[in-house]
LOZA-530637 format. One record per atom (N, C-alpha, C): residue number from 1; residue in three letters; atom name; z, x, y. Coordinates in steps of 0.02 Angstrom, whole numbers, padded with zeros to 5 digits. Atoms other than C-alpha are relative to their C-alpha. Layout:
<sites>
[site NUM, ALA, CA, [Z, X, Y]]
...
</sites>
This chain:
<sites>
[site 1, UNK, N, [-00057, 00045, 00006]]
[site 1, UNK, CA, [-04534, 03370, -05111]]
[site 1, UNK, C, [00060, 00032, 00035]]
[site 2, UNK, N, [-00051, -00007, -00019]]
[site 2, UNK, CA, [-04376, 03386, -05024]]
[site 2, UNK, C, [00065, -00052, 00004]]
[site 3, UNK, N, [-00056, 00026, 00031]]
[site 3, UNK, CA, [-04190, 03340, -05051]]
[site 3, UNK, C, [00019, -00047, 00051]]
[site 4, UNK, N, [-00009, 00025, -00068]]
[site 4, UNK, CA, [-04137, 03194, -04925]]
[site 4, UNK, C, [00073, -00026, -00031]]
[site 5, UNK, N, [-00079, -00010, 00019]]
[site 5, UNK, CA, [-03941, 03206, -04930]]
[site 5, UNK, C, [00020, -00070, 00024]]
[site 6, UNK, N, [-00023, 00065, -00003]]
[site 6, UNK, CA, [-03944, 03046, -04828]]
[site 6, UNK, C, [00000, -00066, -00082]]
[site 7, UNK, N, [00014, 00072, 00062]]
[site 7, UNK, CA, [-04022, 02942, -04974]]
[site 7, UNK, C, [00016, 00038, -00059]]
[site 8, UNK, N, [-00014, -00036, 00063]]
[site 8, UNK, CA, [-03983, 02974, -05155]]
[site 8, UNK, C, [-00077, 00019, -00022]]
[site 9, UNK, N, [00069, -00002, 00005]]
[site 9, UNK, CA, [-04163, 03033, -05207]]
[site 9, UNK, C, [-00034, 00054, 00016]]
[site 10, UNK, N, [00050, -00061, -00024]]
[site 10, UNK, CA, [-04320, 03156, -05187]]
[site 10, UNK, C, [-00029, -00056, 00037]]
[site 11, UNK, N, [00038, 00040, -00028]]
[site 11, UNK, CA, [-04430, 03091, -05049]]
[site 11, UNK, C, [-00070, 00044, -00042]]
[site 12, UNK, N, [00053, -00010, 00012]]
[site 12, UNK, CA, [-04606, 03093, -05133]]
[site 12, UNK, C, [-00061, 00012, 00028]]
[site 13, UNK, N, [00048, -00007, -00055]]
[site 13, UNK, CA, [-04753, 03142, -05045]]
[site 13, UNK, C, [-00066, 00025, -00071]]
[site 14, UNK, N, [00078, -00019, 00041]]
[site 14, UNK, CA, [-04945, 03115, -05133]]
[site 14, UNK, C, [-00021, 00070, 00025]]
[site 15, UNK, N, [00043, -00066, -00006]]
[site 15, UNK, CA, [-05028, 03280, -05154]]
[site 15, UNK, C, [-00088, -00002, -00026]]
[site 16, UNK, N, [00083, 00019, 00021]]
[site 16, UNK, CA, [-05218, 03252, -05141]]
[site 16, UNK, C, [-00049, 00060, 00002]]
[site 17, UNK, N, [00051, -00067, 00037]]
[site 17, UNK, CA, [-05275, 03438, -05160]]
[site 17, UNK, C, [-00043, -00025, -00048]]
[site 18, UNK, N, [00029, -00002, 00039]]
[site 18, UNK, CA, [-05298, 03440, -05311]]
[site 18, UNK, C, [-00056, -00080, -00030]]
[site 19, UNK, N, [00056, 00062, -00009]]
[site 19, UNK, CA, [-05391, 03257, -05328]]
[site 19, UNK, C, [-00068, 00016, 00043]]
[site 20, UNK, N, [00071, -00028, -00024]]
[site 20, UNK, CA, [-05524, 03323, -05195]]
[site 20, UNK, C, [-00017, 00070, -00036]]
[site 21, UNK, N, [00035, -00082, 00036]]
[site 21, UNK, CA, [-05550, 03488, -05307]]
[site 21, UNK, C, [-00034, -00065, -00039]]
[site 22, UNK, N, [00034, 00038, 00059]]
[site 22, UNK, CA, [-05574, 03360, -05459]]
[site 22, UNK, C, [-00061, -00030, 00024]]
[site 23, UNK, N, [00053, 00024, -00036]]
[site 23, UNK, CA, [-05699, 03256, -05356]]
[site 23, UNK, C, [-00063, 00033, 00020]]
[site 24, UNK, N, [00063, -00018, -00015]]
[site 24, UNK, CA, [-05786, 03390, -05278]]
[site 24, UNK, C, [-00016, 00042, -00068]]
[site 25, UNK, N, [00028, -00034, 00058]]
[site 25, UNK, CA, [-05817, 03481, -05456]]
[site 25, UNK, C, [-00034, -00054, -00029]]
[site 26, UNK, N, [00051, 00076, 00024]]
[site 26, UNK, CA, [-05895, 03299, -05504]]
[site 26, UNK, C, [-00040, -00014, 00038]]
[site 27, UNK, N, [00054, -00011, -00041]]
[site 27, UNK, CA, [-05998, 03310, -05365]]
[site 27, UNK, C, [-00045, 00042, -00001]]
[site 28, UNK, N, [00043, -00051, 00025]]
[site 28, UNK, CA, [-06063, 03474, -05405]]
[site 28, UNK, C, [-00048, -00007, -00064]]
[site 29, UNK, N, [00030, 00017, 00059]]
[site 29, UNK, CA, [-06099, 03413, -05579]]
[site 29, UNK, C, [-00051, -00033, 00012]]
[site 30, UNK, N, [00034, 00043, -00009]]
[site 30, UNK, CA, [-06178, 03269, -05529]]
[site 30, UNK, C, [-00067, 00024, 00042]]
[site 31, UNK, N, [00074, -00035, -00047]]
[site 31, UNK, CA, [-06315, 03357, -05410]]
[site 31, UNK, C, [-00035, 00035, -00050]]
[site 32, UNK, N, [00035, -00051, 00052]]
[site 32, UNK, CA, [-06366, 03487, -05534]]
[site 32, UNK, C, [-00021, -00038, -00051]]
[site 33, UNK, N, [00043, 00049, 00070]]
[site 33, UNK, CA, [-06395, 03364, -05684]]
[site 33, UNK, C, [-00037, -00054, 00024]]
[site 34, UNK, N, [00038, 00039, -00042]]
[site 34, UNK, CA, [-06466, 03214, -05558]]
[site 34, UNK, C, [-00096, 00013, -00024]]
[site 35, UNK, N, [00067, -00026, 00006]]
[site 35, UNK, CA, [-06630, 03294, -05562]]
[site 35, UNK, C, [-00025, -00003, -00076]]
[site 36, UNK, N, [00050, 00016, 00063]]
[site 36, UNK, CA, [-06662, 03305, -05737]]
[site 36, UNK, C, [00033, -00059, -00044]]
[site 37, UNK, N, [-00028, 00032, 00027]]
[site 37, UNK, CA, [-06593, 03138, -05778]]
[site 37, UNK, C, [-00075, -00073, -00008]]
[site 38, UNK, N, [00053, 00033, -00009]]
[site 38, UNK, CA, [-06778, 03071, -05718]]
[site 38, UNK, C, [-00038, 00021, -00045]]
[site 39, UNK, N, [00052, -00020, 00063]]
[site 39, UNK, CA, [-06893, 03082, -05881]]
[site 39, UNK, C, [-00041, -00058, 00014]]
[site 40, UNK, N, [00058, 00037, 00001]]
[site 40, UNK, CA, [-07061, 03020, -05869]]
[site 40, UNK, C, [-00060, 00023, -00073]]
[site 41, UNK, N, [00058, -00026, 00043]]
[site 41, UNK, CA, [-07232, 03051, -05971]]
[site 41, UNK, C, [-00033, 00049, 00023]]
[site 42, UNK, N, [00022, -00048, -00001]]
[site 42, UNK, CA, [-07318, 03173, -05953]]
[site 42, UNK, C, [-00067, 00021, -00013]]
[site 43, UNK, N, [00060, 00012, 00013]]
[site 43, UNK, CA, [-07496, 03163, -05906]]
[site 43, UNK, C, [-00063, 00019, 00042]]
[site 44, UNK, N, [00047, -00027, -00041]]
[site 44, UNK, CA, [-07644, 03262, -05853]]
[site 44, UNK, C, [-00064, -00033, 00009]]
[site 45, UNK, N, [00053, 00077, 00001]]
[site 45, UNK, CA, [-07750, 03138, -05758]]
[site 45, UNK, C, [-00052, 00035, 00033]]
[site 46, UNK, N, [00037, -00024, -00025]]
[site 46, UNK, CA, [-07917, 03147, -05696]]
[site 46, UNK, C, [00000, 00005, 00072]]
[site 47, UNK, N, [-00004, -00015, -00086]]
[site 47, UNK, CA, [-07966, 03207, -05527]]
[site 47, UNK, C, [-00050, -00055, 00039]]
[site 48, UNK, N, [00045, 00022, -00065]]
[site 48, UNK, CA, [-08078, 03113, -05379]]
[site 48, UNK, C, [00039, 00001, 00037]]
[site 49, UNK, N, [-00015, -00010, -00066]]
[site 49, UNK, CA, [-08087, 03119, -05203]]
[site 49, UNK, C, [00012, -00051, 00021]]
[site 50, UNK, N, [-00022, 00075, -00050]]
[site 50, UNK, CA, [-08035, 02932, -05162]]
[site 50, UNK, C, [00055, -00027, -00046]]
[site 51, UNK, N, [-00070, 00011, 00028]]
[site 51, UNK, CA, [-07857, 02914, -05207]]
[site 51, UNK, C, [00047, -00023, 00042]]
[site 52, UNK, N, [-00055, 00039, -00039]]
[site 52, UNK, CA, [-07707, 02803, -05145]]
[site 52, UNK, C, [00039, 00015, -00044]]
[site 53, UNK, N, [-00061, -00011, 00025]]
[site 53, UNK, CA, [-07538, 02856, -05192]]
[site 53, UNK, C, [00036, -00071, -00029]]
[site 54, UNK, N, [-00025, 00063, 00014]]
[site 54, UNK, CA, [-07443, 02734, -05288]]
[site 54, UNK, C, [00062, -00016, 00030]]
[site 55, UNK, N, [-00037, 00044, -00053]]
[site 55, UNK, CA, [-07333, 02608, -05189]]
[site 55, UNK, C, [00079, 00029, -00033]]
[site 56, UNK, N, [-00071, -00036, 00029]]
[site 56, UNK, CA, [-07143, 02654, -05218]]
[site 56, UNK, C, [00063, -00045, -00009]]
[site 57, UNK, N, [-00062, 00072, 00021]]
[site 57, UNK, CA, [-07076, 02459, -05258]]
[site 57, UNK, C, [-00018, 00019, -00058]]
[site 58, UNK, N, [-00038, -00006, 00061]]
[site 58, UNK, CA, [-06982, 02448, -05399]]
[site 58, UNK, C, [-00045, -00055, -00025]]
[site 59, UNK, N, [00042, 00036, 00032]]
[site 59, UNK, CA, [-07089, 02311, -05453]]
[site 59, UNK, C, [-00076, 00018, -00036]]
[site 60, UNK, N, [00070, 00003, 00033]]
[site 60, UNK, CA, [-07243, 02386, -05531]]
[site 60, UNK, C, [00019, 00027, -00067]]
[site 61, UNK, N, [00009, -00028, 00070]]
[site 61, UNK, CA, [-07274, 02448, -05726]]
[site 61, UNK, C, [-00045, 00058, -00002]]
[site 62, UNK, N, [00057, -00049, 00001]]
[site 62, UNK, CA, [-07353, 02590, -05764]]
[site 62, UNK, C, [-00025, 00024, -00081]]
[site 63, UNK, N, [00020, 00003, 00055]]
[site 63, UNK, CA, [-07444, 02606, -05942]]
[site 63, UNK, C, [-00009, 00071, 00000]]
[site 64, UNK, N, [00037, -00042, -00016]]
[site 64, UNK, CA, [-07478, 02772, -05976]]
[site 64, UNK, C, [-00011, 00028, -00087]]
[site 65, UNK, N, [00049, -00012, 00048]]
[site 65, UNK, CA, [-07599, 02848, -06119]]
[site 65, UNK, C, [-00003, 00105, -00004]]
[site 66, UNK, N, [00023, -00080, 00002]]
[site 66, UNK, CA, [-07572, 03047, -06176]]
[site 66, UNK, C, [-00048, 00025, -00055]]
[site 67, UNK, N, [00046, -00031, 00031]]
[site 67, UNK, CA, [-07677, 03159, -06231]]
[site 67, UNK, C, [-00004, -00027, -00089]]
[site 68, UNK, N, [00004, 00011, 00078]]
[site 68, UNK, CA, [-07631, 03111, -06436]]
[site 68, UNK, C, [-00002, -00065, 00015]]
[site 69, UNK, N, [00006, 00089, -00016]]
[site 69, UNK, CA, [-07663, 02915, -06369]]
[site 69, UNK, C, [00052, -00016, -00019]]
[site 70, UNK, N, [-00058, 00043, 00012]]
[site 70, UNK, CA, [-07484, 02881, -06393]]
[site 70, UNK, C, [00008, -00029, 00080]]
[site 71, UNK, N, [-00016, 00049, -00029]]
[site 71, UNK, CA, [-07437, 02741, -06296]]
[site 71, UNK, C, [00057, -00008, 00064]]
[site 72, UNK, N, [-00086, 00013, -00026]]
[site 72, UNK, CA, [-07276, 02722, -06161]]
[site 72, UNK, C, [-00022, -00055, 00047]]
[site 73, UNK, N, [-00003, 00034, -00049]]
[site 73, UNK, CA, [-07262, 02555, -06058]]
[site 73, UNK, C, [00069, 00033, 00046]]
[site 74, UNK, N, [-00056, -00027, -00042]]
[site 74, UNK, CA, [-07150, 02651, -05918]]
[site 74, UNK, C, [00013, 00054, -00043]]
[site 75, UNK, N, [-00025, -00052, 00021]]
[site 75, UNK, CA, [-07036, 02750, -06023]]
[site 75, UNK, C, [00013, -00013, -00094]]
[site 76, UNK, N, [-00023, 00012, 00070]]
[site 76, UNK, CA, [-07049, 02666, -06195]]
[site 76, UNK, C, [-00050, 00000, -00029]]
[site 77, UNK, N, [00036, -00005, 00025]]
[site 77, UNK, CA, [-07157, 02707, -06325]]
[site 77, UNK, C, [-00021, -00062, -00030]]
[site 78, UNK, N, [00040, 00058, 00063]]
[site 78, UNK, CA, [-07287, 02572, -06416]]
[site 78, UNK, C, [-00053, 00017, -00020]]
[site 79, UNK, N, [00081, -00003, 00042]]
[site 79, UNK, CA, [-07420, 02550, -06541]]
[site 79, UNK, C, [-00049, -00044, 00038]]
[site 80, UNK, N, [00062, 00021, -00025]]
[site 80, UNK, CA, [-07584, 02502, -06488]]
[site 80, UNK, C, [-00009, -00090, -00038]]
[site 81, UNK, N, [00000, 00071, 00020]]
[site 81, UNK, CA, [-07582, 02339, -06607]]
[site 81, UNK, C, [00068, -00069, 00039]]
[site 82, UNK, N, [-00061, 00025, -00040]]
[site 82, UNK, CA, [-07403, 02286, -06507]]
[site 82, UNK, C, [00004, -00013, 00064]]
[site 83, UNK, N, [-00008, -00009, -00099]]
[site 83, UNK, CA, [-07458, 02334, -06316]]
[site 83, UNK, C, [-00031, -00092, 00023]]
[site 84, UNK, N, [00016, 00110, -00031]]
[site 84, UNK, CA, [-07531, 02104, -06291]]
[site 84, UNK, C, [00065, -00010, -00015]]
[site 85, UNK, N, [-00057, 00036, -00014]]
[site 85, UNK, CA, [-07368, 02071, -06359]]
[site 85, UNK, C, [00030, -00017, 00050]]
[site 86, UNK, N, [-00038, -00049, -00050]]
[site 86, UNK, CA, [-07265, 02186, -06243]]
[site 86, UNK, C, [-00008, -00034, 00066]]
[site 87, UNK, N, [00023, 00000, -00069]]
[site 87, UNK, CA, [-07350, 02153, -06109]]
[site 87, UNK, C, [-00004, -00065, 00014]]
[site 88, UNK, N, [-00041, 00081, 00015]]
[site 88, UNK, CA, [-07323, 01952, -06134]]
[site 88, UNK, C, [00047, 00010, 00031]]
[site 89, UNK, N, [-00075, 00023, 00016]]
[site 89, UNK, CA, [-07155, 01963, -06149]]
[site 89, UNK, C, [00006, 00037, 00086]]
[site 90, UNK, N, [-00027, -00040, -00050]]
[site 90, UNK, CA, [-07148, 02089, -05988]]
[site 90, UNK, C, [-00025, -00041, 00062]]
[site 91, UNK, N, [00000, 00045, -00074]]
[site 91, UNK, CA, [-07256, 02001, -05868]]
[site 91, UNK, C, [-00008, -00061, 00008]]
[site 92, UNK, N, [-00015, 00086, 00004]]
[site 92, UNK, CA, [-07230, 01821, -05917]]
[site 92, UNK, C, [00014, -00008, 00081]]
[site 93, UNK, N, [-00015, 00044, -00059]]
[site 93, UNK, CA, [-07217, 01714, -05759]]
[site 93, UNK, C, [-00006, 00058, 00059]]
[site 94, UNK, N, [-00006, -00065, -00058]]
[site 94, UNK, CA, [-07253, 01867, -05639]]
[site 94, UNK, C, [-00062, 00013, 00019]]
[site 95, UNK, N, [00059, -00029, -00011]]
[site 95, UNK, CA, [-07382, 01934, -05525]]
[site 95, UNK, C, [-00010, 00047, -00001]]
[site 96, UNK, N, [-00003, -00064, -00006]]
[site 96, UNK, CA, [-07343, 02102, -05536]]
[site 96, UNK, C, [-00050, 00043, -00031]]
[site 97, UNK, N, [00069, -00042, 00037]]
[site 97, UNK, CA, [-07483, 02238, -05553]]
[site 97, UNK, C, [00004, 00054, -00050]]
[site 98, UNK, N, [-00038, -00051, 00058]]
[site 98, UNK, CA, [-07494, 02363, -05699]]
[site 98, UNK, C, [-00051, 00066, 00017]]
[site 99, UNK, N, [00027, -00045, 00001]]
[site 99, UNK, CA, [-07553, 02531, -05674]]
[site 99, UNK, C, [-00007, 00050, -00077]]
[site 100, UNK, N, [00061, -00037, 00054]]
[site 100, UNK, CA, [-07662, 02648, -05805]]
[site 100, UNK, C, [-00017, 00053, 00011]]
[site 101, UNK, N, [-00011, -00082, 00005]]
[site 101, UNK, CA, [-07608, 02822, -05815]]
[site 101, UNK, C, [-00030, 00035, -00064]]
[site 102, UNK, N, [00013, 00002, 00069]]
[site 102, UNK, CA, [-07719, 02893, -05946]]
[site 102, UNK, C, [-00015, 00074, 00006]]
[site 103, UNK, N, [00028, -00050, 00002]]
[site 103, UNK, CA, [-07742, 03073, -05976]]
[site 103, UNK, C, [-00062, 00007, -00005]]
[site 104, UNK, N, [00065, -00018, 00006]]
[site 104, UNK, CA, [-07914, 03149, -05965]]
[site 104, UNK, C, [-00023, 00024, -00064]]
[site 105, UNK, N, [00013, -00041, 00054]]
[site 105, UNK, CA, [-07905, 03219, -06134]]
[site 105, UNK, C, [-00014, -00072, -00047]]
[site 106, UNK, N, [-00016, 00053, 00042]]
[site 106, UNK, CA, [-07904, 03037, -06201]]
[site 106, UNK, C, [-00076, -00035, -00003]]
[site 107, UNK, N, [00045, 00027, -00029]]
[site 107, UNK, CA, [-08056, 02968, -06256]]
[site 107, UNK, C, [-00032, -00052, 00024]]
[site 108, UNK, N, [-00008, 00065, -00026]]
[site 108, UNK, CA, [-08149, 02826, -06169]]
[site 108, UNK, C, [-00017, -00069, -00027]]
[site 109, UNK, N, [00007, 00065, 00019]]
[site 109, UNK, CA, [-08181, 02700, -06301]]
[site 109, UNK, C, [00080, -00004, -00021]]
[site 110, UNK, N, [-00068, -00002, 00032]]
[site 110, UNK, CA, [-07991, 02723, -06345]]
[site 110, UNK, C, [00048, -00042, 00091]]
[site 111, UNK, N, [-00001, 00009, -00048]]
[site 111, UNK, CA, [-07971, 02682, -06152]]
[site 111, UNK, C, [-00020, -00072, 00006]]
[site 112, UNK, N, [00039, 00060, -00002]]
[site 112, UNK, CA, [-08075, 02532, -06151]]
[site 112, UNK, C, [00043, -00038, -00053]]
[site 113, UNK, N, [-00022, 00034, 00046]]
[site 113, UNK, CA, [-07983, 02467, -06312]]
[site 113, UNK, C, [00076, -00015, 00046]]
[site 114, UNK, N, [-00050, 00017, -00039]]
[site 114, UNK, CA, [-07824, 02469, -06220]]
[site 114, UNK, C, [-00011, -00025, 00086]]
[site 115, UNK, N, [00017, 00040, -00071]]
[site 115, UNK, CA, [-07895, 02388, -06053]]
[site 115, UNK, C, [-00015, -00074, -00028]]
[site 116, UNK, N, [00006, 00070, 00019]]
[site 116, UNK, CA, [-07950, 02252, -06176]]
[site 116, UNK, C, [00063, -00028, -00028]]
[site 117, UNK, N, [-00068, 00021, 00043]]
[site 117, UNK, CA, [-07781, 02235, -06258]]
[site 117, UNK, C, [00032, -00034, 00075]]
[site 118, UNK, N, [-00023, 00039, -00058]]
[site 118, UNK, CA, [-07709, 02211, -06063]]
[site 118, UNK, C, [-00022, -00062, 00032]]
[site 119, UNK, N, [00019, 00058, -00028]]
[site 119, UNK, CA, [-07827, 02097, -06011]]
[site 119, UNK, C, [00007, -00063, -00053]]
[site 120, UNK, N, [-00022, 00044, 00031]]
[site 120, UNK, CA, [-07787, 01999, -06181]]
[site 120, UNK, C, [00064, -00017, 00015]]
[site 121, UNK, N, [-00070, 00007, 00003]]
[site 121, UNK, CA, [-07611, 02007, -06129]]
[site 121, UNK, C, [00000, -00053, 00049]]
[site 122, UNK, N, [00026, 00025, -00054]]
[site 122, UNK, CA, [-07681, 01907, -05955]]
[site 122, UNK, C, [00037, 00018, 00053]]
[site 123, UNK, N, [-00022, -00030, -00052]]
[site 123, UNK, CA, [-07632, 02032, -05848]]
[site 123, UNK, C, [-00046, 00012, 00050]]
[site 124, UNK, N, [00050, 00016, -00033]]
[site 124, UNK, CA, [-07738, 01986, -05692]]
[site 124, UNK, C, [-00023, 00077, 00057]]
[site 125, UNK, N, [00023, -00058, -00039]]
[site 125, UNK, CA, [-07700, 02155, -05580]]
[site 125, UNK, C, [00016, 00069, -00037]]
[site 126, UNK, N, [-00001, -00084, 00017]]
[site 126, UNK, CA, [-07741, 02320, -05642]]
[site 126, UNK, C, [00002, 00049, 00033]]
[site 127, UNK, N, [00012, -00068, -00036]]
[site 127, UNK, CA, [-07745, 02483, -05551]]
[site 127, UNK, C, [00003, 00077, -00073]]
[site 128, UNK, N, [00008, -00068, 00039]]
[site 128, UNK, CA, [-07804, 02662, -05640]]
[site 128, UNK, C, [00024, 00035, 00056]]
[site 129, UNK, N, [-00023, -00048, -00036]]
[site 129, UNK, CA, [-07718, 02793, -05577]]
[site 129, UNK, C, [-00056, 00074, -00027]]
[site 130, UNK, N, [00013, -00074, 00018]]
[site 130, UNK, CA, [-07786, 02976, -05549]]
[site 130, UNK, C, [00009, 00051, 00060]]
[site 131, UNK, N, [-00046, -00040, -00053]]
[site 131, UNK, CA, [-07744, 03125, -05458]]
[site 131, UNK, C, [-00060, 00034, 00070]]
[site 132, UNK, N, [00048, -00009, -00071]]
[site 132, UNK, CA, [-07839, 03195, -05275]]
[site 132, UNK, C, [-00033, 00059, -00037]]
[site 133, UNK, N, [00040, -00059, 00010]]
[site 133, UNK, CA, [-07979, 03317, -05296]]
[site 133, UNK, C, [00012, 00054, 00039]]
[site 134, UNK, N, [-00006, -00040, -00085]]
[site 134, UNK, CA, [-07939, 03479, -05212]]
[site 134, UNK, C, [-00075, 00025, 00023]]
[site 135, UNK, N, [00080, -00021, -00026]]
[site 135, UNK, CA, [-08101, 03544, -05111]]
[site 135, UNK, C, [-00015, 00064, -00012]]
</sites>
């Protein structure tokens, strides 16, 4: 600031230092926590050698089944008597496909019970997911 003898007054002048400190310390924040702001399930799937990566539109579901057969459509937990509701209510009027992330530790009439629950839900496209074999 400085005194201007012509005018009665301080002439004001913005000081945007400190605003780009604040900013870039919110930028810093923001990078470092970013990364773990993505929570998924957590699921050790089986292996084979004929595997397609899953597509990376925002439009698909992914069911997935851990080791203690608890339940998550995406990122939300359900009971096994609830997953036809759910899955109603989610893909009403839609063609969208649902993928079937099931750990290997899970077993396969517990597997099959929940493939029949989806297809009661009349969810027409399925995909099982599992991970590449290494050689």
């Amino acid at each position: 600031m400085e005194f201007n003898t012509r005018k009665s007054g301080y002439n004001a002048q913005i000081n945007v230092v400190p605003f780009v400190d604040v900013m870039l310390v919110l930028l810093v924040i923001f990078m470092i926590t970013a990364p773990f702001m993505t929570q998924g399930v957590e699921v050790d799937l089986p292996k084979t050698q004929t595997v397609q990566t899953l597509p990376e539109s925002t439009q698909k579901l992914v069911l997935n089944i851990e080791a203690d057969k608890t339940i998550y459509l995406d990122e939300y937990e359900l009971e096994l008597q609830d997953l036809t509701e759910h899955l109603n209510k989610v893909m009403q009027d839609t063609e969208q496909m649902l993928y079937l992330r099931a750990d290997e530790q899970v077993p396969y009439g517990f597997v099959v019970k929940v493939m029949s629950r989806i297809k009661d839900a009349g969810v027409k496209s399925l995909g099982v997911v599992a991970e590449r074999e290494d050689e």
